[in-house]
N, C-alpha and C positions, 0 to 999 in steps of 0.2 A: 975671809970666811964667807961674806956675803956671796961674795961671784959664784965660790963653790955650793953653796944651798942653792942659787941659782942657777947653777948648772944640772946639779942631781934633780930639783923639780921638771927642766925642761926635758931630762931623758925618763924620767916617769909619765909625764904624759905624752910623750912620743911611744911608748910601749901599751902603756891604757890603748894611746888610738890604734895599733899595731893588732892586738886584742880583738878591739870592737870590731873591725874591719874584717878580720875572719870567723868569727865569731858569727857577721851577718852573710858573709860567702857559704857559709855553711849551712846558715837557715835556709838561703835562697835556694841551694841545691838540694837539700829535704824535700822544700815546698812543690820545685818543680818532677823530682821523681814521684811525689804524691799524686801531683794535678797527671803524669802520663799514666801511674797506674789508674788512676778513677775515669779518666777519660780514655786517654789512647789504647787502651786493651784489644779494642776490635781491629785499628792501625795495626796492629802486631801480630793479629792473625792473618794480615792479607800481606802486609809486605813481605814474610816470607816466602808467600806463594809468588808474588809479584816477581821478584827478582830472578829465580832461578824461567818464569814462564821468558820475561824479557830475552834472558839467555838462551833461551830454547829458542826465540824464533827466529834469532840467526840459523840456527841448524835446520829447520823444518822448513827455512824462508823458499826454499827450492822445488820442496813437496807439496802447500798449499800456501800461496801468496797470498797477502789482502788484494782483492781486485782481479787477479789471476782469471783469464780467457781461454778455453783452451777449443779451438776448433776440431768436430768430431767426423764429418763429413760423413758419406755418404754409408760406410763401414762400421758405423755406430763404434768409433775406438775407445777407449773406457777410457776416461779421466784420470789424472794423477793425483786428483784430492785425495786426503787422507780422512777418515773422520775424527770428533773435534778429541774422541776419547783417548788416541791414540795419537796425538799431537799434543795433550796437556795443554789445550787451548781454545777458548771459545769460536768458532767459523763459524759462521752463517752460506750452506750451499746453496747454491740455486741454478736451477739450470732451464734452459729454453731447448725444445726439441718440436723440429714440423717434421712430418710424418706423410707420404703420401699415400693412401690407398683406394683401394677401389668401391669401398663402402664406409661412408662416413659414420653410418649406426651403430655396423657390427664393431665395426675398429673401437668407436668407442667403450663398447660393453667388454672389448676383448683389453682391454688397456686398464680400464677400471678393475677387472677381475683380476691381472698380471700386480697391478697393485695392491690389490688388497692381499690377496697372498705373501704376501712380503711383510704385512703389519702395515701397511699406509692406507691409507685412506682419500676419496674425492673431495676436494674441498668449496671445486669452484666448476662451473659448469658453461657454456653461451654454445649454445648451436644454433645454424640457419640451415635452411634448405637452399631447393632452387631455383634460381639457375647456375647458386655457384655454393654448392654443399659446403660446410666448412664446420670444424668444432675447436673450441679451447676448450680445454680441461685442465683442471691446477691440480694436484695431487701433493700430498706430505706424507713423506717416507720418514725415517731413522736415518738419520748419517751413516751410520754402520750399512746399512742394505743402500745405499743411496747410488753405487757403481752399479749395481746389481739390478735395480730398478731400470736405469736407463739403457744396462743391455739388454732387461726385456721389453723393453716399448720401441725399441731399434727394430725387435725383430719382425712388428705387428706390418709393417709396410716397408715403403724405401724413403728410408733418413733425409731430407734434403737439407738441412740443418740441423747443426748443436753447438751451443754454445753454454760454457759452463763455467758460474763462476766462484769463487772461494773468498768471502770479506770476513777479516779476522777483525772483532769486534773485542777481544782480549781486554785492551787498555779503558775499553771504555765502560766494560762492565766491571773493573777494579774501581773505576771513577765514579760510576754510579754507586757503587756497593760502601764506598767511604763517604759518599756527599752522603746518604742515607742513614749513614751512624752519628755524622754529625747534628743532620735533621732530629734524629730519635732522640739525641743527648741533647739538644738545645730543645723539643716537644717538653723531655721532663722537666728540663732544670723550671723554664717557664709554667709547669706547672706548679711543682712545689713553691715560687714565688706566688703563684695565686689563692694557693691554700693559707702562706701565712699571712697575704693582704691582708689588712683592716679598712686601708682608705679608698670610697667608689671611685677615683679618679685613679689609684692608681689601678685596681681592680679594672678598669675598663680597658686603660691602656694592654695592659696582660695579657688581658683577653681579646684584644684585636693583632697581640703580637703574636698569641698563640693559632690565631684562626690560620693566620697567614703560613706561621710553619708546618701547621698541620697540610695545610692543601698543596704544599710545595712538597711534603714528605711525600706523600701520594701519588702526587706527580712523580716521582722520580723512582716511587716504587712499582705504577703501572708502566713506565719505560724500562723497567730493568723484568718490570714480567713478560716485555712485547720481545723484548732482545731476547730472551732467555727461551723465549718458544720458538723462534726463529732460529736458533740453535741447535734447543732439544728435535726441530723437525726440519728437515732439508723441503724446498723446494721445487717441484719440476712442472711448467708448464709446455703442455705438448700442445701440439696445433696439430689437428687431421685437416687433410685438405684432400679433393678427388683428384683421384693420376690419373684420370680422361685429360686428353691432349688439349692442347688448345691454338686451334693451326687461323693463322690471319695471312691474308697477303696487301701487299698495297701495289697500286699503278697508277705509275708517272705518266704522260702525256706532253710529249714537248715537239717541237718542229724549227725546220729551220729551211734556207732558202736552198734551190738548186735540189738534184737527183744524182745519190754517187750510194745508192744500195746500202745506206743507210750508215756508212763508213763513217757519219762525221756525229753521229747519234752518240750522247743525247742532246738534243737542242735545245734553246730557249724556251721556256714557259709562255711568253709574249707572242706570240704567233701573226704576223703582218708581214703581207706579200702583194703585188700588184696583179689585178685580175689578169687571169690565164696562164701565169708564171710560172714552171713547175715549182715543187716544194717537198717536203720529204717532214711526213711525220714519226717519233721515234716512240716504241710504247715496252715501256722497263719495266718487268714486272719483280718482283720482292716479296723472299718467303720471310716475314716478319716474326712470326709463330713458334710454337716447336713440335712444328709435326711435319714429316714429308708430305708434298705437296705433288698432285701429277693429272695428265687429262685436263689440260688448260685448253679453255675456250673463249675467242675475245670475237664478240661482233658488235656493230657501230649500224644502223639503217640510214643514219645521215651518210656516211660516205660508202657504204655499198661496201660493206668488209660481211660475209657469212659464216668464215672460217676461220683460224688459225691459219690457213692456208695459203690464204689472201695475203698473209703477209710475208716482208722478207727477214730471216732470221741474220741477225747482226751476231748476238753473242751468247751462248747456250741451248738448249739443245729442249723444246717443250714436248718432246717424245719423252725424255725420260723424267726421272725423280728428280722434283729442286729441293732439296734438303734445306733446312732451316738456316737461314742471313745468306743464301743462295740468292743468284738475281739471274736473266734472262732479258736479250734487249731484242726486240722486233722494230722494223719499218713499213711504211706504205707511202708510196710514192703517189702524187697528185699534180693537180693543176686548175687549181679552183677558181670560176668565171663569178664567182659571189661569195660575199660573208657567208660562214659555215659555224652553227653552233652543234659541235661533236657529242656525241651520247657514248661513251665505251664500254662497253660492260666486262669485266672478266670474270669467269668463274672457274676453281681447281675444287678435287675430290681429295683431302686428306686420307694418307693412309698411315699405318702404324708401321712400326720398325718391322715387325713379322710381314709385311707386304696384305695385310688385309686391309681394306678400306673402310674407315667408322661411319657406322651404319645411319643412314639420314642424314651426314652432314656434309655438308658443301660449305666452299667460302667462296666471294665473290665482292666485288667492287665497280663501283659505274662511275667512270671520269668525264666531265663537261670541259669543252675547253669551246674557245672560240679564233678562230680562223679569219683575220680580219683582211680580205680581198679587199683591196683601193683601185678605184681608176686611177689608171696611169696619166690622165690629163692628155693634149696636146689638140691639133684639129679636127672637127668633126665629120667623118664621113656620110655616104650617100644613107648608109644603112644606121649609121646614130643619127639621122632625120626624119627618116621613116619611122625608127624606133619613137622619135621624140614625137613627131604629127599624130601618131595613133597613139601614143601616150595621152593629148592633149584632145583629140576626141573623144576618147573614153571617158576622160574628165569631167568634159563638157556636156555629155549622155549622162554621165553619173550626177552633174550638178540638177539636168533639166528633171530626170527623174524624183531626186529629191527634192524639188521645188513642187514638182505636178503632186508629191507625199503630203508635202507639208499642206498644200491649198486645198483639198479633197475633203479633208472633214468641215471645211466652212461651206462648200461648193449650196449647200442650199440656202445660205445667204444672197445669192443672186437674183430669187423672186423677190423676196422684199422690196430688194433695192434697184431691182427694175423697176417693179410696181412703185416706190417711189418717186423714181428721177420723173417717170412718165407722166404721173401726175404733176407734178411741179412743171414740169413743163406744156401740161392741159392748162394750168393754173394762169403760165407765165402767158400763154400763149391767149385766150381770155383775155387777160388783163391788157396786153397791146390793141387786139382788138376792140375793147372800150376806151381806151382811151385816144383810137382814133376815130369813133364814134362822136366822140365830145368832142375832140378837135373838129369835127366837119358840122358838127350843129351850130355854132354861132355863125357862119355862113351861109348855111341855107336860108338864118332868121331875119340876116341884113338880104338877102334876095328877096325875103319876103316884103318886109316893109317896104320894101323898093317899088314893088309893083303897085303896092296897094296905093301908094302914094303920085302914085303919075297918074295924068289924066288919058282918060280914050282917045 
């Protein structure tokens, strides 16, 4: 009988715990659809949206991509973005377009106007003048007119670029829009814990927890207003620039040994030959620019070139047009009896595609090279000794000259110092004679005694 009361107790409270155990699974799932209704409400209006947008950008991934580039050239071709209302999706557009025309001003005023027509507006402005005109302009259209805009500012001049881009910002304005609900519900909760504070320490604590959520809610809310305007307005920076040409040439200048009509051109840069040697200069010219180039004239007064003429054409033709990354190779044949430092000058008249010539402008380049003639070394003839003898008389005329320079402004130091030596030697010349004076006086005086002292 014992066993069995102890066995009906052990299955009673195996049942009891059977009980309590769901009993608290039960509470716990109350508690947590409590805490999602009071808190997640907002979570439930967005993942609605969230999921079917996800689904959507597989389908529209092909219409407007994040990052998407679309090159528009010179045809201004319209874009294949969509805008953002007609995607179910947040885009941010932006687009870059240079524009070439012939008046940076007007273009400007005429581009602003094509825009405001549309509903957009100037946002941002940098012009310079010149010598090399140029304007940015930022404008903000509506996504909806944003194709529309940039076929009218295609039309203002000719497109040299567009590039257009599509960044879908979707995920991260659902991300900010739920960090932000979290912020607002953790803002309250933290307040109403400060309302029922009693104690200053916990009261301060609160209050520096709430400072801190608060400037983070705000942060997150002026980031979801910067995205959210970059949305609601597309933007296009256009660039004017002037379509006046812009024509440059360069010239090369090289040389080499021997004369074969210029056949082995271009030559080395380094230019070293033995006096009298012939030689062969080669001179390349290069339309670097983008404008046809014509009417080339190259002259040099150190080697005696006046013309074009002067020289021998190796490869091209400076009668006609050198159209732009076009080149042209001339020679002139020599035989140079001394070092030569070359002066060249070129200069071409750019002309436009219609064959007219733009008015005042010339291009032109002046090339130095140096031409280093060496003696050949070996025995010296009759005529390098003559050379060398009047060399070394002229020298010698040139030394006495500059000596007879130098001594001329002292030249009246010489009476002085006549009038000194002269005297000095009045002085020296004096003093010898007294003191052969004195030398012959003690002689005369023993003659004298002499006589006085002898008798008659």
């Amino acid at each position: 009988m014992a066993n069995n009361t102890t066995t009906k107790l052990l299955i009673a409270l195996v049942a009891l715990a059977l009980v309590a155990t769901a009993c608290s699974l039960a509470g716990n799932d109350d508690s947590d659809s409590g805490a999602l209704d009071a808190v997640g409400a907002p979570a439930a209006t967005i993942a609605p949206s969230s999921a079917p947008e996800e689904s959507q950008a597989g389908t529209d991934a092909g219409e407007a991509p994040a990052g998407e580039r679309a090159e528009l050239g010179d045809g201004g071709i319209e874009p294949t973005a969509l805008p953002a209302s007609q995607t179910n999706r947040d885009i941010i557009f932006t687009a870059d377009l240079t524009v070439a025309v012939s008046d940076v001003g007007s273009a400007g005023a005429q581009a602003t106007q094509a825009i405001e027509s549309l509903g957009g507006f100037l946002f941002g402005q940098d012009t310079r003048g010149e010598p090399d005109p140029r304007s940015v302009l930022t404008f903000k259209v509506a996504p909806e007119v944003f194709q529309e805009a940039l076929a009218r500012l295609g039309e203002i001049g000719e497109v040299r670029t567009q590039n257009v881009t599509a960044d879908d910002v979707t995920e991260r304005v659902v991300d900010l829009e739920s960090r932000i609900t979290t912020a607002e519900a953790s803002v309250e909760r933290l307040r109403g814990f400060l309302e029922n504070a009693t104690d200053i320490k916990t009261i301060t604590d609160i209050e520096s927890q709430l400072k801190d959520r608060e400037t983070e809610l705000e942060t997150l809310r002026g980031q979801l207003r910067t995205i959210q305007g970059l949305v609601n307005l597309a933007t296009i920076f256009l660039t004017l620039t002037e379509a006046e040409s812009r024509p440059e040439v360069v010239l090369s200048v090289t040389g080499y040994r021997d004369q074969d009509s210029g056949s082995s051109c271009p030559g080395n840069a380094d230019i070293s030959v033995d006096e009298g040697d012939p030689m062969t200069l080669c001179f390349e010219v290069v339309n670097v620019g983008d404008t046809n180039l014509q009417d080339f004239t190259i002259k040099d007064a150190v080697l005696g070139i006046e013309a074009i003429d002067d020289l021998t054409l190796v490869f091209g033709d400076p009668a006609s047009v050198l159209e732009p990354g076009q080149s042209m190779i001339l020679a002139f044949e020599l035989s140079p009896e001394r070092a030569l430092r070359t002066q060249t000058r070129l200069t071409a008249v750019p002309i436009l595609e219609d064959g007219t010539t733009l008015s005042g402008r010339t291009v032109s380049q002046t090339e130095s090279n140096f031409i280093d003639a060496r003696d050949p070394g070996g025995l010296p003839g009759f005529s390098d000794g003559l050379t060398a003898g009047w060399a070394l008389l002229v020298n010698l005329v040139s030394l006495v000259i500059l000596a007879l320079g130098a001594i001329l402004p002292f030249i009246w130091l010489a009476i002085p110092i006549w009038l000194f030596v002269r005297r000095r030697r009045s002085r020296a010349s004096a003093e010898r004679d007294l003191a052969a004076e004195r030398r012959a006086s003690p002689s005369t005086a023993f003659a004298t005694n002499d006589d006085l002292s002898s008798p008659e």
